[in-house]
C-alpha positions, 0 to 999 in steps of 0.5 A: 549494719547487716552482717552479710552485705548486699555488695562486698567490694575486694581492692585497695583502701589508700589515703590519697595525697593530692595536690594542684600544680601549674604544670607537671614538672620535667626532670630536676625541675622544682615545682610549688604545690598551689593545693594540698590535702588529703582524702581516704581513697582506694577504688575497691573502698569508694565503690563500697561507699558509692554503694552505700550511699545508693541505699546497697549494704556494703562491705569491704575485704582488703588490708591496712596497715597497723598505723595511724594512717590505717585508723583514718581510713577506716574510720571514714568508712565506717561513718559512711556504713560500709561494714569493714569487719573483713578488713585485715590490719597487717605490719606495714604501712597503710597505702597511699596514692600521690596524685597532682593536678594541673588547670589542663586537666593532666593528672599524675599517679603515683601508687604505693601499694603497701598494705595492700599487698598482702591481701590474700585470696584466704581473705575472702570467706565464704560465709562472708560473701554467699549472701551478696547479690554482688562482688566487685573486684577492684584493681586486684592482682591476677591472683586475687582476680582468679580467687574471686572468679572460683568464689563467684562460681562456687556461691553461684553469684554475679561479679564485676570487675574494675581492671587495674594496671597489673590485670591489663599486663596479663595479656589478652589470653590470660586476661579473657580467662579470668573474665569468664566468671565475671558478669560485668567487666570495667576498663578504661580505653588506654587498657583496652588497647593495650590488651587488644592493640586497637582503638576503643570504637562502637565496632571494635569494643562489640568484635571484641567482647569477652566470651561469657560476659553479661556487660562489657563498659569501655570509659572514654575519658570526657566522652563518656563510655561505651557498652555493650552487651555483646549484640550492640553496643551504646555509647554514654552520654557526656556532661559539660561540667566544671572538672576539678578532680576525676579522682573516684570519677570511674568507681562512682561510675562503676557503682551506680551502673552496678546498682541500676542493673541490679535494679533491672535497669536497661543498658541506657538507663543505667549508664545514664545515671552512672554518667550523670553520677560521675559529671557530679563527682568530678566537680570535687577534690578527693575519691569519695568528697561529694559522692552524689546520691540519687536524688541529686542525680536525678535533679541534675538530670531533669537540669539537663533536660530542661535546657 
């Protein structure tokens, strides 16, 4: 395992709790779980893994707690290569994400942040990170946002960043900002119009690209995603497959499309491949469970194409 990763990922490490309902309950209503279990998740820690698995040395920074929780999570991505030598273990309890399914595809989250929180920009060290050929940043506080844009700027590196809910409360302002020192920028379509209180479209995603960006992707749930390179602006292809959890649907995404631009890769051949990786993911329960590498993308792809 290298000590200075190709790709370190900054974000949450969490155990998911995710369990399958008929529907999802109204106040003081009682409703039985049909499925229950348990998986390693956080999206900082499954687009490390993605990495990993796509042949990119990885590392993680992000904090855990000092319990048993804490040991499984890490020990899962240890046995997947990613190095977690930067990982702090803090007094408090490991995070966790309670999330429930229902056969029409609604999808409840509920987040405990708990060890997560305390992680600090002092956390990502320069001789940590002065070698990677990419950062990622996931979910992360507008602080630890803003530290990892003055690191990026610093070791002349390339960044991504994978808005979560507290950058998307930032506003539009303080949001585009940050973004400057960020090549590739990820948010979902909810996000974007919240922050530019307009509908995601061909048109507006290009009138509204961040100044400085490099690759602006817009996920669009089951239709697949929009991005732009701030001349034009494509749209992904979509698979008609069997979805039984989006749970690390967008990191895989995020993590192939990361890797092929790296790569050299075009626009359309990468957001092909991050499509196709997430219609494979989603066919299985858990943020990093059946994380398809490239070979099975590929067989997927050719599948598609012979129909």
């Amino acid at each position: 395992m290298s000590a200075n990763p190709e790709v370190v990922s900054i974000g949450n490490l969490n155990l998911d709790l995710i369990g399958k309902l008929e529907s999802i309950p109204k106040s003081d209503e009682k409703v039985l779980l049909k499925e229950f279990g348990r998986w390693p998740g956080g999206g900082g820690a499954n687009f490390a893994a993605v990495c990993q698995k796509h042949g990119l040395s990885s590392g993680f920074i992000g904090c855990v707690g000092d319990d048993a929780f804490g040991s499984e999570v890490l020990e899962d991505l240890r046995e997947r290569g990613v190095d977690t030598s930067h990982v702090r273990k803090v007094r408090a309890s490991t995070g966790f994400a309670f999330i429930f399914l229902t056969p029409r595809y609604e999808r409840l989250l509920i987040e405990h942040r708990g060890a997560n929180s305390y992680l600090k920009p002092s956390d990502l060290a320069e001789d940590y990170l002065r070698d990677a050929k990419l950062l990622h940043a996931s979910s992360v506080t507008p602080e630890i946002a803003t530290a990892v844009g003055e690191r990026v700027q610093k070791l002349n590196l390339k960044a991504s960043l994978d808005l979560g809910a507290e950058l998307s409360r930032m506003g539009e302002r303080k949001l585009l900002k940050i973004l400057e020192h960020f090549d590739i920028c990820f948010m979902n379509e909810e996000t974007f119009g919240d922050i530019f209180e307009a509908n995601a479209t061909k048109q507006s995603v290009l009138q509204r690209f961040p100044k400085k960006l490099e690759i602006f992707v817009v996920t669009i749930g089951s239709e697949g995603a929009l991005v732009s390179d701030g001349e034009t602006t494509i749209t992904s292809p979509s698979y008609d497959v069997d979805v039984k959890d989006t749970t690390g649907a967008g990191d895989t995404f995020a993590a192939i499309f990361d890797k092929h631009i790296l790569g050299g890769a075009s626009l359309e051949e990468a957001v092909k491949f991050a499509a196709a990786g997430a219609a494979l993911k989603v066919q299985h329960v858990g943020g990093r469970k059946g994380i398809p590498d490239q070979r099975e993308i590929e067989k997927f792809l050719n599948s598609i194409d012979k129909k």
